[in-house]
GUPA-824978 format. One record per residue: x, y, z of N, C-alpha, C, CB in turn; residue in three letters. Coordinates in Angstrom, 3 decimals. Glycine has a CB too. Layout:
REM residues N
      n_x      n_y      n_z     ca_x     ca_y     ca_z      c_x      c_y      c_z     cb_x     cb_y     cb_z roba
        X        Y        Z        X        Y        Z        X        Y        Z        X        Y        Z  ALA
...
This chain:
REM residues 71
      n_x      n_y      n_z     ca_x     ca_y     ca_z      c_x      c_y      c_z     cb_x     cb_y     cb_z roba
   13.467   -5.087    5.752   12.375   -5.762    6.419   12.851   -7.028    7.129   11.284   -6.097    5.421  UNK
   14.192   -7.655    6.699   14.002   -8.862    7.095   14.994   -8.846    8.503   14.353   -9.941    5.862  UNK
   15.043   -7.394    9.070   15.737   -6.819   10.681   15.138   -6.766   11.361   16.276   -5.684   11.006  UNK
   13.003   -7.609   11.330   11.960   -6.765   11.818   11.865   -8.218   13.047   10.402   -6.220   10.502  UNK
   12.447   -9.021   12.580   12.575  -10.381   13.472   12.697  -10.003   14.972   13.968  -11.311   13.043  UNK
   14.498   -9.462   15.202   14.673   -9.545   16.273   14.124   -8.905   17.626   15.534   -9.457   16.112  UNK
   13.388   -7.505   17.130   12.903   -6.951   18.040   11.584   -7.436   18.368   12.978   -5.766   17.817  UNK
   10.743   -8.656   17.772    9.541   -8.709   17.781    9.550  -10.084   18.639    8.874   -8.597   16.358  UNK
   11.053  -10.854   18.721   11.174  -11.616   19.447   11.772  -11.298   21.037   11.758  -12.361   18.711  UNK
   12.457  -10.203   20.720   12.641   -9.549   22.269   11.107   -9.091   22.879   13.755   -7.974   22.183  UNK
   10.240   -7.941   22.434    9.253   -7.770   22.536    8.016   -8.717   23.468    9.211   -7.623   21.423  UNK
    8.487  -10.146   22.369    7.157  -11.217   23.203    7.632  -11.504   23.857    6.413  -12.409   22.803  UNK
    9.423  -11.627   24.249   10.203  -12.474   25.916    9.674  -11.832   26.908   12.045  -12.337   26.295  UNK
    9.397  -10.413   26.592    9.400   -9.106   27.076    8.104   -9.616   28.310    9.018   -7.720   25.698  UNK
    6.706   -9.179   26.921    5.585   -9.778   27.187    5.525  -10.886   27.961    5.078  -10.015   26.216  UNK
    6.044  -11.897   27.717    5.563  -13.486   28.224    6.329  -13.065   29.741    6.404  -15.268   27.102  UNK
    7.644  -12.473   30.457    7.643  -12.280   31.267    7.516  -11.619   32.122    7.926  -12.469   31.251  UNK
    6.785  -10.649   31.614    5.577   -9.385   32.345    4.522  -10.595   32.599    4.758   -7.742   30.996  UNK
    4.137  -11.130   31.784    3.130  -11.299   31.919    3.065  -12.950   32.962    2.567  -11.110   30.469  UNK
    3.786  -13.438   33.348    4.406  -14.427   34.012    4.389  -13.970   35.773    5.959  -14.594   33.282  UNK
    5.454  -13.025   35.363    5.048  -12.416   36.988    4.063  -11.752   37.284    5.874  -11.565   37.557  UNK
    3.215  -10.785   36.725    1.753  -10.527   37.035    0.933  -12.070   37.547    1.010   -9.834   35.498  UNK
    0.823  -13.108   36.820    0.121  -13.946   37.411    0.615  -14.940   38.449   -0.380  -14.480   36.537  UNK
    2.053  -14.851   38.563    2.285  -15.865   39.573    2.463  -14.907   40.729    3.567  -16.909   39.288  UNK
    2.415  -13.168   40.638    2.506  -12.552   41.553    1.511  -11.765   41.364    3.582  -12.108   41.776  UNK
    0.282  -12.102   42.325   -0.684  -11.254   41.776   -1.179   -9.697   42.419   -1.779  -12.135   41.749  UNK
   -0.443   -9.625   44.022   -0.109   -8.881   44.446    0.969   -7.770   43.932   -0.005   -9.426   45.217  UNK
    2.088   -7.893   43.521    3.234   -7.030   42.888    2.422   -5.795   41.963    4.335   -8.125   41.794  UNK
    1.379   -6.028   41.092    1.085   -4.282   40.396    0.059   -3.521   41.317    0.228   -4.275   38.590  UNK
   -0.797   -3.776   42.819   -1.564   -3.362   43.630   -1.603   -1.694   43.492   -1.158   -3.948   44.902  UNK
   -0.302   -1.621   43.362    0.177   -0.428   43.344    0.086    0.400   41.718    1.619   -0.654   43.918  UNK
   -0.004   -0.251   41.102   -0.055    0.517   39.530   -2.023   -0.276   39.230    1.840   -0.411   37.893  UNK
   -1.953    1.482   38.745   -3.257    1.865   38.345   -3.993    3.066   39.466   -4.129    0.411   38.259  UNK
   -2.914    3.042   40.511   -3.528    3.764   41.295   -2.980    4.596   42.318   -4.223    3.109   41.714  UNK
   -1.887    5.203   40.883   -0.935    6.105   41.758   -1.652    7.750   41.477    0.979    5.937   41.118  UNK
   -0.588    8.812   42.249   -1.464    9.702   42.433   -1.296   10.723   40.686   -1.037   10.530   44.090  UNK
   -1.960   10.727   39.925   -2.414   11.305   38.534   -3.051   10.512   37.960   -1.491   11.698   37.630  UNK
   -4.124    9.478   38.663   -4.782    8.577   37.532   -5.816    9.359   38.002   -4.865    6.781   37.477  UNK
   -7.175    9.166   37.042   -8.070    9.747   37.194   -9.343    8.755   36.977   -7.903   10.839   36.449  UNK
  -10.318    8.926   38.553  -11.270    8.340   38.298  -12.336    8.816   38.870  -11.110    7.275   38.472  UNK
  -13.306    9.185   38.120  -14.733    9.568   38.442  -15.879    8.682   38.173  -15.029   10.703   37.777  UNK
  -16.965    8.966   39.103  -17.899    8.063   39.163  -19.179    8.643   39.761  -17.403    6.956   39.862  UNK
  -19.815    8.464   39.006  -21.299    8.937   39.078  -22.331    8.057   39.378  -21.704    9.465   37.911  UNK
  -23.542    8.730   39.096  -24.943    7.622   39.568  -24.979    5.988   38.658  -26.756    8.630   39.016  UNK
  -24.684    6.387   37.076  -24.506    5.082   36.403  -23.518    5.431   35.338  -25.885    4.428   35.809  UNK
  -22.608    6.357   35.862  -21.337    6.541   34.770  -20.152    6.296   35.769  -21.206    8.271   33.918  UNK
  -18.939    6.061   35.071  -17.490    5.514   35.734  -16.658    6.359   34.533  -17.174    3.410   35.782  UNK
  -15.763    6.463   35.008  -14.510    7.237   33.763  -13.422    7.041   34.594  -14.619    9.179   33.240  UNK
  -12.445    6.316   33.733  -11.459    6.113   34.462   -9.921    6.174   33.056  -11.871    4.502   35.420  UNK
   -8.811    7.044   33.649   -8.422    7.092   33.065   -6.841    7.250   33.719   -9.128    7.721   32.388  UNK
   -6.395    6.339   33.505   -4.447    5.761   34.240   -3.123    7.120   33.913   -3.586    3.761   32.845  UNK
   -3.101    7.935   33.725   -2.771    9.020   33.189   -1.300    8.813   34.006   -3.830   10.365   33.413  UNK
   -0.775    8.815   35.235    0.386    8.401   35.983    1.102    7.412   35.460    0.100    8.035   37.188  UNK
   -0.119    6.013   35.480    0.306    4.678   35.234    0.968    4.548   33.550   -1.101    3.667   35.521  UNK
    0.024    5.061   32.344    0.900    5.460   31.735    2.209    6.050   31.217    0.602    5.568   31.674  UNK
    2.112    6.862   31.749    3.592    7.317   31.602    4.493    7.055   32.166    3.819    8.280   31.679  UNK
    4.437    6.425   33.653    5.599    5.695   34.140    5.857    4.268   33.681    5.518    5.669   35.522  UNK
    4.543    3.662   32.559    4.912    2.448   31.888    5.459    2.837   31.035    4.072    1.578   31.499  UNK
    5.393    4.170   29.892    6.216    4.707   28.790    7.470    4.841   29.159    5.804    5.921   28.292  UNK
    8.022    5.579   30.663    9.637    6.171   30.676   10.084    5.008   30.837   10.248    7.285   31.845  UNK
    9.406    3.612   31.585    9.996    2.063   31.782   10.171    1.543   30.869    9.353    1.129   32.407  UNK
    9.497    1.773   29.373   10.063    0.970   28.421   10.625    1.333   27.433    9.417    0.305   28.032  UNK
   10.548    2.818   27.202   11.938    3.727   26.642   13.055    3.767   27.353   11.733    5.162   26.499  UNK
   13.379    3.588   28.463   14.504    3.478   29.204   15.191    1.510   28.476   13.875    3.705   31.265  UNK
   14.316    1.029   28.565   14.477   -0.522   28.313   15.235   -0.743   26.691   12.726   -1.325   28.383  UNK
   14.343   -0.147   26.006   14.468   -0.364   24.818   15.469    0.769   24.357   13.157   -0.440   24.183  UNK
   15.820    1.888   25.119   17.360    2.960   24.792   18.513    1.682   25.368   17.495    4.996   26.159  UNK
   18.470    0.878   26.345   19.316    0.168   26.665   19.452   -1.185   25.523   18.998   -0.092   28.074  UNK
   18.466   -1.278   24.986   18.600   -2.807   24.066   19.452   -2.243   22.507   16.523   -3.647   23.583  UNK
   19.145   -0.719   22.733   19.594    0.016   21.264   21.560   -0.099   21.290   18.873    2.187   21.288  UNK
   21.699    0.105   22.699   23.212    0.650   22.925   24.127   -0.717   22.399   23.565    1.115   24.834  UNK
């Protein structure tokens, strides 16, 4: 348990600078959420929306990341 440190501190660098450039660039994700396999429907007073693309190209981005932090 006490190995559970380092990845949880890579993790939030991770976070804090995702999340750094999203707001000082607020233009840069325009493009994510609304590539072609997301799914969104919309009705008279229903919406369903569901990122199905955006997911998984955020999954292969951070299994690729984190196979590289393993090596």
């Amino acid at each position: 348990m006490g190995n559970f440190g380092k990845p949880l501190i890579v993790m939030g660098l991770f976070l804090t600078v995702a999340g750094l450039v999203i707001y000082f660039n607020p233009k840069l994700p325009t493009w994510l959420g609304r590539l072609p396999g997301d799914f969104a429907f919309k009705r008279d007073n229903f919406s369903f929306y569901f990122p199905l693309a955006t997911c998984l190209l955020i999954s292969a981005i951070l299994s690729f990341v984190l196979w590289l932090f393993r090596k």
